[in-house]
N, C-alpha and C positions, 0 to 999 in steps of 0.2 A: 504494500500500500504506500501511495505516494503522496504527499501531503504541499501544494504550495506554500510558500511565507511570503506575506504583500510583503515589498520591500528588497528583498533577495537577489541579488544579482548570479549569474552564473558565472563561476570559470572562464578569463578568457579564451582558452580553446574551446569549449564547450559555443561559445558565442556567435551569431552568423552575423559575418560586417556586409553592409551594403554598397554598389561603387561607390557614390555619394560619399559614405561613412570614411572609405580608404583615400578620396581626394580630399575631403575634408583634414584627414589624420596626416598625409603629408603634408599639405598647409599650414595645419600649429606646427609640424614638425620644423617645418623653413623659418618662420616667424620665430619660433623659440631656440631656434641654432641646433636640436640636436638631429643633427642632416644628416640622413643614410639615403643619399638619392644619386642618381647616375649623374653624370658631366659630360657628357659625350662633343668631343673637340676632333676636329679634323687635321689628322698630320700633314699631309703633302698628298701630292699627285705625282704617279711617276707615267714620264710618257715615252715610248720607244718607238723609233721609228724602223720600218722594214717594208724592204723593198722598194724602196724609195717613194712610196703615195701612201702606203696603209701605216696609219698611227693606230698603237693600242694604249689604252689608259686606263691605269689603277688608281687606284684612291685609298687611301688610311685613314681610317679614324681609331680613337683610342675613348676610351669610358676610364677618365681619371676620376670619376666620381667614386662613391662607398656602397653600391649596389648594381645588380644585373641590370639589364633595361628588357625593354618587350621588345617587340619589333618597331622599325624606323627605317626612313630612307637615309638614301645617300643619294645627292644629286650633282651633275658634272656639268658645269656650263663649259663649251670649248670656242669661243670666239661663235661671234653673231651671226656665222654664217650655217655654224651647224646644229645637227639637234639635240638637246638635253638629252643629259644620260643619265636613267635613274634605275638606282639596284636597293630593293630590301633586304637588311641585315635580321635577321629573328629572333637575337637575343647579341650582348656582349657582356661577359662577367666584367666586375668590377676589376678595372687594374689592367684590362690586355687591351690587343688590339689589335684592328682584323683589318684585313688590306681586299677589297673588292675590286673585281675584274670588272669593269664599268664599259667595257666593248671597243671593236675598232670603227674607224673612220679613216675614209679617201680624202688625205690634201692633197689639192691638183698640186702639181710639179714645178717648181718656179726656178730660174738662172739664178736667185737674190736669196738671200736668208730675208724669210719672214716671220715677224712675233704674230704670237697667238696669246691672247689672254684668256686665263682660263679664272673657273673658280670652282670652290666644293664648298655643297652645306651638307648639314648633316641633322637629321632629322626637321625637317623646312616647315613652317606653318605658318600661319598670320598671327600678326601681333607679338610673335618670337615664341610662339607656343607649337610644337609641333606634335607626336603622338607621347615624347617620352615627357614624363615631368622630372624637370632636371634641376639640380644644384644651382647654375649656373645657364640660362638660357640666351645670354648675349656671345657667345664664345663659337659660333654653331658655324661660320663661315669663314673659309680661306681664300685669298685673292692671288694670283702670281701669274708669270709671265713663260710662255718655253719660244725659243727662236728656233724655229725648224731650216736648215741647210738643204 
């Protein structure tokens, strides 16, 4: 026989949180400093060229934050001419970092070394909010330059 007590709370293992409940609970958690949330920052781009038109491009990102994240993009912008590259990552523990094959692309052939501007975000959204809730959500974008021969 099982007897309710008004008043009683359960166990928190015993207790069902709701989303609501868990973005609510990282929120006091950022406000009150004790952060156990992902950071996810983009290291570099690597880009190799072969056969003299096909470029291939990798991307790094690292989760310097204190927890796994969920799943998130990574996106590749390569100069205005060509199309965004975007790869889902599905998890990143805390502390490593994973280098995504982000695909190739044909620059036509030029006499002249030409720059390309490139850039990487990583986990993208509006208002700096994208799927992960992070430690840090202004850190998420890298800018740089490659001169292709």
């Amino acid at each position: 026989l099982l007897l309710g007590l008004a008043g009683c709370r359960l166990p928190p293992w015993q207790e069902k949180s709701r989303p609501e409940d868990e973005i609510a609970r990282r929120d006091r958690e950022r406000r009150g400093g004790n952060i156990r949330l992902p950071d996810l920052l983009p290291r570099g781009v690597d880009v190799f060229v072969s056969g003299g038109e096909s470029v291939t491009i990798r991307a790094t990102v690292r989760n310097q934050g204190q927890a796994a994240t969920g799943p998130f993009d990574v996106v590749v912008d390569f100069s205005a001419a060509f199309p965004v590259m975007r790869q889902t990552i599905q998890t990143l523990a805390a502390g490593a970092d994973e280098r995504v094959e982000m695909g190739q692309i044909l620059v036509p052939f030029s006499h002249r070394p030409i720059t390309h501007h490139l850039s990487i975000r990583v986990d993208p959204g509006g208002r700096g909010r994208g799927q992960v809730i992070e430690a840090d959500e202004t850190n998420n974008t890298k800018a740089d330059s490659v001169t292709i021969f």
